[in-house]
Structure formats: C-alpha cells, structure tokens
N, C-alpha and C positions, 0 to 999 in steps of 0.2 A: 496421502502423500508418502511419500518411499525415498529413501534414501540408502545405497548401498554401502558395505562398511567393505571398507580391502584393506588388506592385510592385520587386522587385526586394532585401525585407526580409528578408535571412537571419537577422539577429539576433532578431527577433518569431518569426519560424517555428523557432528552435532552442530560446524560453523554450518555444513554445507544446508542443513537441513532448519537454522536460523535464517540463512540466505534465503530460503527458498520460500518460509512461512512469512516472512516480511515481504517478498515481491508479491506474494499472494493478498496481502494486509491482512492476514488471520492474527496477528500480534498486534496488532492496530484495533480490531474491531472485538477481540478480548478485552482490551484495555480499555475500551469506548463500555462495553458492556457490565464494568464494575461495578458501575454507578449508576441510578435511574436519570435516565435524559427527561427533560417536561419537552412535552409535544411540541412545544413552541422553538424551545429552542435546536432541537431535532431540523427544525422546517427551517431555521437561520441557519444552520449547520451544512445542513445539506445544499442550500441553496449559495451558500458560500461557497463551496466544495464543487458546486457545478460550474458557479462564475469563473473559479478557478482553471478548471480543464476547459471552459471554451478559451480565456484567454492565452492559456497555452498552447493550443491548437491552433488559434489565430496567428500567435507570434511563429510558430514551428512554417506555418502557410506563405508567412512575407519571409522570414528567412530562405525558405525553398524557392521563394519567386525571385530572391536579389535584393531586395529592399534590405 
C-alpha cells in the first residue's frame, strides 16, 4: 500500500493511509490476530459475518427494487 506525502504533510498522509488500511480491513484482521481464535468459534465468526453480508445485500436488492 502507498501513500503519497505532498508538501511536506505527514499528518494528511498517515489519516489517509489509516483510511485506506481500515477499508482494506488489514487493522481489523491484525487486531482479530492477537489472540488465538479456537476453531469453533473461528466457524461461529465467520458464519456470522457471512449472515451478515447476505443480509445486507438482500436489504441493498429491495431498496434498489422500491420496497
């Protein structure tokens, strides 16, 4: 990941480049990584997190239809 510095702006180039690692989730999945996950709850986690993105994709599909 690359972020440019102009004019001599490190503090604009460290938001832009917090921005940029958080829409990536690399600050999310450091943070998920501190600590050892048990397999099980990994499979709750993740399947939680998928319920999650259908039902937002659901909701996003009747918003765009009118509903």
């Amino acid at each position: 990941m690359q972020v440019i510095v102009r004019d001599n702006n490190v503090e604009q180039a460290h938001r832009v480049l917090k921005k940029k690692l958080q829409r990536e989730g690399v600050l999310r999945e450091v943070k998920m990584k501190r600590f050892f996950e048990k397999p099980s709850e990994k499979r709750v986690r993740e399947k939680a997190e998928s319920l999650r993105r259908t039902r937002k994709f659901q909701r996003k599909k009747r918003e765009k239809a009118g509903y």
